[in-house]
C-alpha positions in Angstrom: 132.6 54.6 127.3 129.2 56.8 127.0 126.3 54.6 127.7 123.7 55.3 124.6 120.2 56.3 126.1 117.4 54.7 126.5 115.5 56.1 123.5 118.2 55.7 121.4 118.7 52.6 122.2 114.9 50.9 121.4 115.0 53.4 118.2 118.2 51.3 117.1 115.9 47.9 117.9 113.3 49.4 115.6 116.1 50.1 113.1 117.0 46.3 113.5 113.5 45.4 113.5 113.1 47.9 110.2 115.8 45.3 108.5 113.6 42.6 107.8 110.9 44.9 105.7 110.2 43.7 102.2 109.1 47.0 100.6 111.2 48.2 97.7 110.6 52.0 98.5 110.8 53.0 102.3 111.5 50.1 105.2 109.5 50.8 108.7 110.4 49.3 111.7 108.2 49.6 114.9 108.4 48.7 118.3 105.9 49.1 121.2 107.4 49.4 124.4 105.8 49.1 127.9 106.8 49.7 131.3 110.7 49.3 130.1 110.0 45.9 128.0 109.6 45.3 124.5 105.9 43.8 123.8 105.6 43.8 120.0 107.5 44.7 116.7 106.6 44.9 113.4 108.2 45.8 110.0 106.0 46.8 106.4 105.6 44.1 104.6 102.6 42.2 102.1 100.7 40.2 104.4 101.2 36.2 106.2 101.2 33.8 103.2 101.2 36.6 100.4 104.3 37.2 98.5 105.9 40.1 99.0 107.0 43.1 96.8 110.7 41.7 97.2 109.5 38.2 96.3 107.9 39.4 93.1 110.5 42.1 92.3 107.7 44.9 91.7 106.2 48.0 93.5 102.3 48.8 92.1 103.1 52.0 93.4 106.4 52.6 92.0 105.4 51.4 88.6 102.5 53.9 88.6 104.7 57.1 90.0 102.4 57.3 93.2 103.8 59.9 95.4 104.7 59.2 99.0 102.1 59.4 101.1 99.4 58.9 98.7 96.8 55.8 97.6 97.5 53.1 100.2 95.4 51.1 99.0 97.3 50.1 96.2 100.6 49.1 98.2 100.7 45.2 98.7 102.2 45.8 102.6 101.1 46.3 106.1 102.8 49.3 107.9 105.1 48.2 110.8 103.4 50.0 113.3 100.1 48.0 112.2 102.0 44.7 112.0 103.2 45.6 115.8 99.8 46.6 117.0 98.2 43.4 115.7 101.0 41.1 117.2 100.2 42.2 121.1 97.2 42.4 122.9 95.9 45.6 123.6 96.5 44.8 127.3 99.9 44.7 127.1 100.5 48.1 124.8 97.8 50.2 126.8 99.8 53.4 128.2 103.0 52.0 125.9 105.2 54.0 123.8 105.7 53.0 120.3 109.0 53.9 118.6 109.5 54.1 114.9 112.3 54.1 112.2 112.0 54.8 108.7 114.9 54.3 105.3 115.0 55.2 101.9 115.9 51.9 100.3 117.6 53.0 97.4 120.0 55.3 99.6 119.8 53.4 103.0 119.4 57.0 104.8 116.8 57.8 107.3 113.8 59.6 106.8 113.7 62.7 108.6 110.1 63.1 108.2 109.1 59.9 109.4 105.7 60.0 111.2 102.5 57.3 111.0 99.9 57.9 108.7 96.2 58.9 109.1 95.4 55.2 109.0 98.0 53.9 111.2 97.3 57.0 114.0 94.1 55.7 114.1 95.1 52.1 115.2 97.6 53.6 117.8 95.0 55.7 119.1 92.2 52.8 119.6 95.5 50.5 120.8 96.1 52.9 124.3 99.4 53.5 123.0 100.8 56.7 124.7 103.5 57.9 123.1 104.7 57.7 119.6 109.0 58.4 119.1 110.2 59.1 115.4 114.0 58.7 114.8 114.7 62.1 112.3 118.6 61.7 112.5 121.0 58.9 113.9 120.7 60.6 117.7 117.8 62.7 117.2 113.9 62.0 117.4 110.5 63.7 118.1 108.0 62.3 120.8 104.5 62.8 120.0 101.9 62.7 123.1 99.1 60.8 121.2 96.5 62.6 123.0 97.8 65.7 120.5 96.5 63.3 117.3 92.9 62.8 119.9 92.4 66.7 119.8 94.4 67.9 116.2 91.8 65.7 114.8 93.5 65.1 111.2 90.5 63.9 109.5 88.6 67.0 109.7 91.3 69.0 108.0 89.7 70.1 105.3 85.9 69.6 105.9 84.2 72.6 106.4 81.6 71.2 109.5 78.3 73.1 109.8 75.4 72.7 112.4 72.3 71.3 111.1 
């Protein structure tokens, strides 16, 4: 018997992690690892004591045809990778690698495209974390250094910066 690696083998705890999401659309699960031990998880869901999307049986951004990706604001959860950054100290996720699975509900398949948002690189950035590994197929992933999101500075896309 083939032992699963390593990589694979905290993606499927992300994927396990991913199970208990409450979002009708896409379920997230995350897990920071740090020198070979698990620290913190997290799954997307409506924040502690608010009832989420599952609970009430509607999606705000469903119901108004929001594309993925778009308006945030309007969706009721926390991302996973959020919810796991806010459940360790930053102490113990400094230099860590944080590994993240994404699924269609409706189909149950993965999301090959499966990356954090502009919000949620943020948080990882301030956090320490290192590393950032995206599950694309069942065996496959990418690994993004998170120094690359330090210097590809996403929020300037766009801007056109000129020197007073």
């Amino acid at each position: 018997m083939e032992r699963k690696d390593k990589t694979n083998y905290y993606l499927d705890i992300a994927d396990a992690v991913r199970s208990r999401s409450t979002c009708l659309r896409r379920q997230y699960g995350a897990i920071i690892v740090t020198n070979d031990e698990i620290v913190a998880t997290g799954y997307n869901g409506a924040p502690r004591g608010r009832k989420n999307c599952n609970d009430i049986n509607m999606c705000a951004r469903e119901i108004l045809n929001i594309p993925s990706g778009e308006r945030y604001e309007l969706c009721r959860s926390v991302h996973a990778e959020a919810n796991a950054i806010i459940s360790a100290a930053r102490n113990q996720i400094l230099g860590g690698t944080l590994y993240l699975v994404g699924r269609e509900v409706s189909t149950g398949e993965l999301l090959p495209t499966t990356t954090p948002c502009s919000m949620c690189r943020r948080m990882i950035i301030n956090a320490g974390i290192k590393e950032v590994v995206c599950r694309i197929s069942e065996t496959e992933y990418l690994v993004t250094n998170v120094r690359d999101w330090i210097y590809d500075d996403d929020s300037l896309k766009g801007l056109e910066i000129t020197k007073l």
